[in-house]
Backbone bond lengths (Angstrom), bond angles and torsions (degrees), N, CA, C in turn:
res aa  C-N    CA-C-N  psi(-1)  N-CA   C-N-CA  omega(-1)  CA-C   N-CA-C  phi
1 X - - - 1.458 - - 1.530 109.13 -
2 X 1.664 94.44 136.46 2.197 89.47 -179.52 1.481 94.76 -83.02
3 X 1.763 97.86 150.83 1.405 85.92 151.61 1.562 115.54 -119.46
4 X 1.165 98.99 149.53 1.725 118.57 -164.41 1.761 95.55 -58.18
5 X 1.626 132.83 -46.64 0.901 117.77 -164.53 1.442 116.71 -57.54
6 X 1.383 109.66 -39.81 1.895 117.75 -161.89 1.723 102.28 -45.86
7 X 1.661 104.36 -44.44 1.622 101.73 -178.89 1.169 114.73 -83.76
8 X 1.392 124.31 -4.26 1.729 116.61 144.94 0.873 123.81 -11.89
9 X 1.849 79.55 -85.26 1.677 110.03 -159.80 1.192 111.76 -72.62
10 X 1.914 116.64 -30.53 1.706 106.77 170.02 1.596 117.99 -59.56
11 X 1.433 119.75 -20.86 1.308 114.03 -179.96 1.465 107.57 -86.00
12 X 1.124 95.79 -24.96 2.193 92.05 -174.13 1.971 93.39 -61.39
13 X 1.489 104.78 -52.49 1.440 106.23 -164.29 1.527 131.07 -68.50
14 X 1.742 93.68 -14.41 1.096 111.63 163.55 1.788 105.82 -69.32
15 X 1.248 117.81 -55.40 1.788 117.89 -165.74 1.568 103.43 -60.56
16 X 1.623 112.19 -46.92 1.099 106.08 -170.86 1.476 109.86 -69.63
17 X 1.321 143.78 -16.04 1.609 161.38 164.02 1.601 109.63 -55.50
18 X 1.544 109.37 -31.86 1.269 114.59 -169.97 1.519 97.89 -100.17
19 X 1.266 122.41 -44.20 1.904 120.62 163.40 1.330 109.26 -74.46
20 X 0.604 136.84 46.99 1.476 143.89 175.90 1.691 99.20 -137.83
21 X 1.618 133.90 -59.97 1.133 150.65 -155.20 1.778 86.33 -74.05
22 X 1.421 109.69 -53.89 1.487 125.81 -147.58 2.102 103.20 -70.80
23 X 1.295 86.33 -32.66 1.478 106.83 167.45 1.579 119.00 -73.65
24 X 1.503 113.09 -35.89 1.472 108.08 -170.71 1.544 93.68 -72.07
25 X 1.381 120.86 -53.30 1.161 137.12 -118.60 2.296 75.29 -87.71
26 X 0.873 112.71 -46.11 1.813 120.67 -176.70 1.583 86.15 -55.46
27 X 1.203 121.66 -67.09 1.778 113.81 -174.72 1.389 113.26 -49.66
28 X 1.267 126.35 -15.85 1.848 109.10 -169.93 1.043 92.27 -124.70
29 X 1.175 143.29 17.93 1.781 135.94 168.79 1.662 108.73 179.66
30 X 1.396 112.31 136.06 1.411 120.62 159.28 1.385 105.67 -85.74
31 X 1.244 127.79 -27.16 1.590 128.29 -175.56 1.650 104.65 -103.70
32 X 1.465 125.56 94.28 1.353 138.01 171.20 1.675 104.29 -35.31
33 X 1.664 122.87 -50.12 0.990 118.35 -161.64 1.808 123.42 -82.50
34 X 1.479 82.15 20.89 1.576 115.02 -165.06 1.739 108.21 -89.31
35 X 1.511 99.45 -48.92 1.312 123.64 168.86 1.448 126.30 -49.98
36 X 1.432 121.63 102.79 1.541 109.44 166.25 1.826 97.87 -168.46
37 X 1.628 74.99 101.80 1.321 102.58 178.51 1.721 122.47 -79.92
38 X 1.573 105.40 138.23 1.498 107.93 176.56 1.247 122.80 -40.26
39 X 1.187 122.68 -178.87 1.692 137.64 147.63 1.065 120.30 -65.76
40 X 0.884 106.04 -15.96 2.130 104.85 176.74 1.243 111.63 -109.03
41 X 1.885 124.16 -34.15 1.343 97.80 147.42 1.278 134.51 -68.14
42 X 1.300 134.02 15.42 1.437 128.04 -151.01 1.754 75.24 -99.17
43 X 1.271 89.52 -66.32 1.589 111.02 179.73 1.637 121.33 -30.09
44 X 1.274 105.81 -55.23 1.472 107.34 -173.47 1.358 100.14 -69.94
45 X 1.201 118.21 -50.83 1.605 129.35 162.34 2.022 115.23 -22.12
46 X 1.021 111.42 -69.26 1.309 128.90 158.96 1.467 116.22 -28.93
47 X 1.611 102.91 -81.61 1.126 107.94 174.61 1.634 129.74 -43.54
48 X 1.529 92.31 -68.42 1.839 97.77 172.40 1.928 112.64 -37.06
49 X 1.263 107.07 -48.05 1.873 113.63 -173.25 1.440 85.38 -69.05
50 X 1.231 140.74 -51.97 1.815 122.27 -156.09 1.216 97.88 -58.03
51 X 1.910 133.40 -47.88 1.325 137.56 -151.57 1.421 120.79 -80.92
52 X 2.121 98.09 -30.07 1.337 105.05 145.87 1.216 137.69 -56.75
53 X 0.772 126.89 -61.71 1.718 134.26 179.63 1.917 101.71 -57.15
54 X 1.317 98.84 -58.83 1.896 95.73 177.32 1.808 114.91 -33.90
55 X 1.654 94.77 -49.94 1.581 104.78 -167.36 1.622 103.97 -68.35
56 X 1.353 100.63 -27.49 2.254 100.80 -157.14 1.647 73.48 -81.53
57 X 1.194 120.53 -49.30 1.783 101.13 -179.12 1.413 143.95 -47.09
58 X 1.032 95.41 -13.02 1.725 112.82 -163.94 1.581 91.67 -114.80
59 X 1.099 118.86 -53.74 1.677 109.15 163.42 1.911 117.46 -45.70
60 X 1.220 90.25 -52.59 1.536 82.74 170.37 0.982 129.44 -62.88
61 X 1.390 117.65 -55.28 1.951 100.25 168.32 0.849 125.68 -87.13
62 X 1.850 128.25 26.37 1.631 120.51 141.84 1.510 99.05 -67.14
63 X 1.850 120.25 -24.18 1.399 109.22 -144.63 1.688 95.97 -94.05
64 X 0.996 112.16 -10.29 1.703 113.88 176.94 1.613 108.59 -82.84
65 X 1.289 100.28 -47.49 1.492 97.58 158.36 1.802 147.04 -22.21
66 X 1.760 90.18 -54.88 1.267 119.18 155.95 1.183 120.60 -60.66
67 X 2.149 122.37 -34.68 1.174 106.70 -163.32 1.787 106.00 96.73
68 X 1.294 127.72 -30.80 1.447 138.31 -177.77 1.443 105.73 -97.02
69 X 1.839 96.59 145.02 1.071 103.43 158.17 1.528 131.93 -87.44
70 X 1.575 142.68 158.73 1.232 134.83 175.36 1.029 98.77 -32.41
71 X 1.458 117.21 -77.69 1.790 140.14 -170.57 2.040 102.05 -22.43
72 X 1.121 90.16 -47.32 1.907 96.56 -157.98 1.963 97.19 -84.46
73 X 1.161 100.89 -24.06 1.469 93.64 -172.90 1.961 111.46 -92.92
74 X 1.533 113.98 -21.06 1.071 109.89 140.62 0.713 140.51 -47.00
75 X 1.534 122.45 -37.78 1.415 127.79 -162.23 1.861 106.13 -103.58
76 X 1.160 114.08 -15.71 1.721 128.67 158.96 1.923 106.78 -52.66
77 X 1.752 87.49 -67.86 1.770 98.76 169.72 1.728 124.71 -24.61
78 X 1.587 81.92 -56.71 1.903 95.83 -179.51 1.439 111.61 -77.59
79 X 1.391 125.25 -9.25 1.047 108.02 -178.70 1.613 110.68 -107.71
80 X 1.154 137.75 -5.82 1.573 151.08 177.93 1.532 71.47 -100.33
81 X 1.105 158.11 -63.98 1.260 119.28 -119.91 2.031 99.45 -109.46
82 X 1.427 107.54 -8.08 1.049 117.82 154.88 1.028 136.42 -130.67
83 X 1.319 134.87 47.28 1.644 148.76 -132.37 1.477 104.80 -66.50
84 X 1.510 125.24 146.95 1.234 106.73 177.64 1.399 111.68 119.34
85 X 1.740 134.58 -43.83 0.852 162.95 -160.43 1.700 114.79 -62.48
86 X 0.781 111.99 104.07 1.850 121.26 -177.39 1.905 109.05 -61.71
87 X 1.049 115.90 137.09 1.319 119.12 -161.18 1.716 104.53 -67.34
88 X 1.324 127.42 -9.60 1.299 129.34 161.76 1.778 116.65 -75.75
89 X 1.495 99.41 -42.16 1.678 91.87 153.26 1.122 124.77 -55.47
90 X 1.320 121.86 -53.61 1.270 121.96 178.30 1.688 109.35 -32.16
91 X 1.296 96.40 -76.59 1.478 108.92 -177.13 1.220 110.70 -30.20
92 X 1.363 125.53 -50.33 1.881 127.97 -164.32 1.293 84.45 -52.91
93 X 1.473 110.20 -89.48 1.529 132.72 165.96 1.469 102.23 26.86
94 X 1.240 104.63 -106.87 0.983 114.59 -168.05 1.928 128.72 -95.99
95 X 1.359 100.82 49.82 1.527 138.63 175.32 1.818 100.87 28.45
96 X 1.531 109.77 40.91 1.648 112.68 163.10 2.005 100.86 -114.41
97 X 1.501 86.33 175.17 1.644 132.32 -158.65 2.025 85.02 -64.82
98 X 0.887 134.35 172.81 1.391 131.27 167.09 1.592 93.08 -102.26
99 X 1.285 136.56 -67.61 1.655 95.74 166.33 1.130 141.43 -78.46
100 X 1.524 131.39 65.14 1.305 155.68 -163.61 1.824 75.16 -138.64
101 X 1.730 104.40 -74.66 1.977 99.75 -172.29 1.733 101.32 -48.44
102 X 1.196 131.27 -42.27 0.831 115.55 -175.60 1.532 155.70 -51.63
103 X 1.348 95.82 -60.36 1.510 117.35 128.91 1.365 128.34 -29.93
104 X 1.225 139.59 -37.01 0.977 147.22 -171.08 2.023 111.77 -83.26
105 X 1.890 89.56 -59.31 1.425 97.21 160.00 1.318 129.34 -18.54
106 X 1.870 104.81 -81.45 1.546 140.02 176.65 1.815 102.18 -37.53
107 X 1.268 120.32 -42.52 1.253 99.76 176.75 1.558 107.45 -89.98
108 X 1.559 129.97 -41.31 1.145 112.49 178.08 1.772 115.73 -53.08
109 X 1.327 126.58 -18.14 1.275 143.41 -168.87 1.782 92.92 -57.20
110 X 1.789 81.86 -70.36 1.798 102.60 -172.69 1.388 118.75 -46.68
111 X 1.658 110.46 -27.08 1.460 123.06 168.02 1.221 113.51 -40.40
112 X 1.433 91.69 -71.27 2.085 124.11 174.95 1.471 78.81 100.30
113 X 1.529 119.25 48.65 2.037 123.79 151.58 1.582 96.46 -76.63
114 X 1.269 125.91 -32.73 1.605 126.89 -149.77 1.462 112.20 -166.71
115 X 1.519 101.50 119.81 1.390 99.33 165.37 1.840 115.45 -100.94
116 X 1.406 103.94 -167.96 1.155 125.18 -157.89 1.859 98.70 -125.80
117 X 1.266 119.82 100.70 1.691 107.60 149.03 1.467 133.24 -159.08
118 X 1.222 105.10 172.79 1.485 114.93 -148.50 1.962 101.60 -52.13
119 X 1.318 112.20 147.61 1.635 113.24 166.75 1.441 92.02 -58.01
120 X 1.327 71.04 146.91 2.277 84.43 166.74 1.493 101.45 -86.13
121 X 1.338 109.33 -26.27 1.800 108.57 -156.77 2.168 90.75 -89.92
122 X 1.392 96.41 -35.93 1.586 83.54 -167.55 1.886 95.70 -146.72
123 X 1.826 99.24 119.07 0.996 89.41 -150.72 1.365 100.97 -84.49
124 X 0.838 142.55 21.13 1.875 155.50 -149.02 1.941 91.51 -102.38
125 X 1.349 110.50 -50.38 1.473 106.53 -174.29 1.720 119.68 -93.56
126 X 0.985 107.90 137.32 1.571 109.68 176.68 1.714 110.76 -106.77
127 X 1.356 109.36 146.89 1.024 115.24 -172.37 1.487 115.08 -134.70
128 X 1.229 117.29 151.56 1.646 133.91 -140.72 1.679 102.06 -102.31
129 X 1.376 141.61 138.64 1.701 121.82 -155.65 2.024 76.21 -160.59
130 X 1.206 105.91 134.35 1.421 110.73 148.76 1.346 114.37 -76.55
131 X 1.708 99.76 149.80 1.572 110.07 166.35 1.566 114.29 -110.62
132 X 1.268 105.07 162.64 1.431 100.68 -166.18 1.459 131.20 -31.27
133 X 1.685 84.72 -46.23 1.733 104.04 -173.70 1.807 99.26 -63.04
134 X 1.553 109.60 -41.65 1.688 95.02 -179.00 1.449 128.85 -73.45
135 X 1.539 106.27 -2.78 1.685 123.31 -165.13 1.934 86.37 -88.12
136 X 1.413 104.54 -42.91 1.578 115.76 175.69 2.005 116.80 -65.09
137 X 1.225 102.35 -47.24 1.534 98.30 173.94 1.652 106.81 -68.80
138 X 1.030 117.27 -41.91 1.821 117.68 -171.12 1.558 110.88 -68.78
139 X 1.249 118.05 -16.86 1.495 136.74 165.07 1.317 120.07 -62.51
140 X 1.369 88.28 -42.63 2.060 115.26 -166.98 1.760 93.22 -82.70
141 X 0.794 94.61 -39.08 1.937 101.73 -163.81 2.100 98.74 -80.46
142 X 1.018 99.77 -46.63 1.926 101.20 -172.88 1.275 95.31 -70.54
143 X 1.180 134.66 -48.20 1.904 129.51 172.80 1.560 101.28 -47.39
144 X 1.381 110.82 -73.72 1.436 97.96 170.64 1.463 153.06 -38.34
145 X 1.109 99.58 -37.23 1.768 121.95 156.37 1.022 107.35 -46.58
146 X 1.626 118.26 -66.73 0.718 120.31 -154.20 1.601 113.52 -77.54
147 X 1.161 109.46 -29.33 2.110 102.20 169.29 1.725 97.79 -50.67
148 X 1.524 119.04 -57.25 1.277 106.08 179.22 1.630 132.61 -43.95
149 X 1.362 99.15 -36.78 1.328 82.26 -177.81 1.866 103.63 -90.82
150 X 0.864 124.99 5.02 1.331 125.02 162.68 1.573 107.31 -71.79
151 X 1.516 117.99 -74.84 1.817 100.73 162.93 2.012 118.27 -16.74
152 X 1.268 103.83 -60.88 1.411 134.63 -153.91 1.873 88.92 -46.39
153 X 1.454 87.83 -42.24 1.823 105.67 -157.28 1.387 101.22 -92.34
154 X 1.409 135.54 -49.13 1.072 148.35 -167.12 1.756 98.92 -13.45
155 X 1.238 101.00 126.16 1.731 102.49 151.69 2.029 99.80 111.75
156 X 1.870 108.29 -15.31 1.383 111.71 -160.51 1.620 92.51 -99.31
157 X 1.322 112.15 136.62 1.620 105.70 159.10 1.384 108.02 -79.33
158 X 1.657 100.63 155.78 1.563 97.43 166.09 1.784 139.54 -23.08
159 X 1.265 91.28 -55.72 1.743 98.96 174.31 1.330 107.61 -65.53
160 X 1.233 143.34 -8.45 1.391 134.22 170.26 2.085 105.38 -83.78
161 X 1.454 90.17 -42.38 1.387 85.82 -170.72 1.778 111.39 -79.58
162 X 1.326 97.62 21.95 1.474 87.80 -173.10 1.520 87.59 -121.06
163 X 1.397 124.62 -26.19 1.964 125.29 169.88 1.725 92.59 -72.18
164 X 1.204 126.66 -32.95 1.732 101.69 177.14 1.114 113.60 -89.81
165 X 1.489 120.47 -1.49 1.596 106.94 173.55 1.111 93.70 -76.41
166 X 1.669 130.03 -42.24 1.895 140.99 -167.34 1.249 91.64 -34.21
167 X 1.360 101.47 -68.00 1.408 127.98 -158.61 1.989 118.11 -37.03
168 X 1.497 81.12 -58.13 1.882 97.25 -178.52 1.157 116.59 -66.11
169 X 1.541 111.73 -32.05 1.772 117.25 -169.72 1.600 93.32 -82.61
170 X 1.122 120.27 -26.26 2.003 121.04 178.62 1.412 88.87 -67.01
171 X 1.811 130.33 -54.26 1.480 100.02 -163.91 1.488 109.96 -87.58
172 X 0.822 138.02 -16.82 1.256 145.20 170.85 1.954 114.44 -41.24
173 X 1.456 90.44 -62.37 1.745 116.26 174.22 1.817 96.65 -53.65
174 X 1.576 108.76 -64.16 1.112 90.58 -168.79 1.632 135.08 -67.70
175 X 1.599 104.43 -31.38 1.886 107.31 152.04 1.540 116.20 -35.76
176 X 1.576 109.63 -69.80 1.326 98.48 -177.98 1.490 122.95 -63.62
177 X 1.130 123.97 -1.08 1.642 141.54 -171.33 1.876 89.24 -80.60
178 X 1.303 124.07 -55.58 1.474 154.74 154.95 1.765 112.05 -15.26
179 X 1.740 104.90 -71.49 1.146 103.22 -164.94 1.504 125.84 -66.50
């Protein structure tokens, strides 16, 4: 039996692969015919997108597993791990739309991972609180990650995994250095 989701998500990852490309490619040149990149960027290029897509895959079908989406289990993370947090924090946080958090909420709500209530100090803002059961799934889910990224890592001593963390937070800095 197919399942309908896999070509979802291959089409979401495909669009988002193509806004992603369409974006780099606007940051390093207004003149396309400007562009002509080495063999080793082609390569690193390559490489980096295969490890992306490999990794968002394997997160995802731990995350179907669960029943959760990436989106909702991030946003569980931020909220056990900073409880308290007004759904416009949220949003900064974690660099989405406020109804993108929203949406997201409403089903973790429907879960009953997280409620919603008023500041005591100011009643205008509402603020986002895990419930037991979500303090319990976000527990269940970071152990899990975390075997993955142990597979992910397998084979690196510490000092390597601490030059590829160097490594990621340099490209990371420098994209947003970019936008």
């Amino acid at each position: 039996m197919v399942d309908g989701r896999q070509f979802v998500r291959k089409g979401r990852l495909a669009i988002d692969n193509l806004k992603f490309s369409i974006i780099m490619i606007s940051m390093l040149s207004d003149d396309l015919s400007a562009l002509s990149p080495t063999p080793t960027q082609v390569s690193d290029a390559k490489l980096l997108t295969q490890f992306s897509l490999m990794y968002r895959n394997a997160v995802d079908a731990f995350m179907d597993k669960e029943g959760m989406h990436r989106g909702q289990a991030l946003v569980l993370c931020a909220v056990v791990g900073r409880g308290g947090l007004t759904q416009t924090e949220l949003a900064e946080e974690l660099s989405v739309t406020g109804p993108t958090v929203t949406h997201m909420l409403q089903r973790l709500e429907e879960a009953r991972l997280i409620t919603r209530r008023r500041d005591d100090a100011d009643n205008r803002l509402v603020r986002v609180h895990a419930t037991e059961a979500g303090r319990e799934l976000e527990l269940s889910l970071t152990r899990q990650l975390a075997k993955l990224e142990d597979v992910v890592l397998a084979g690196m001593n510490a000092g390597e995994r601490e030059t590829l963390r160097e490594l990621v937070r340099r490209m990371i800095a420098n994209m947003e250095a970019t936008a």
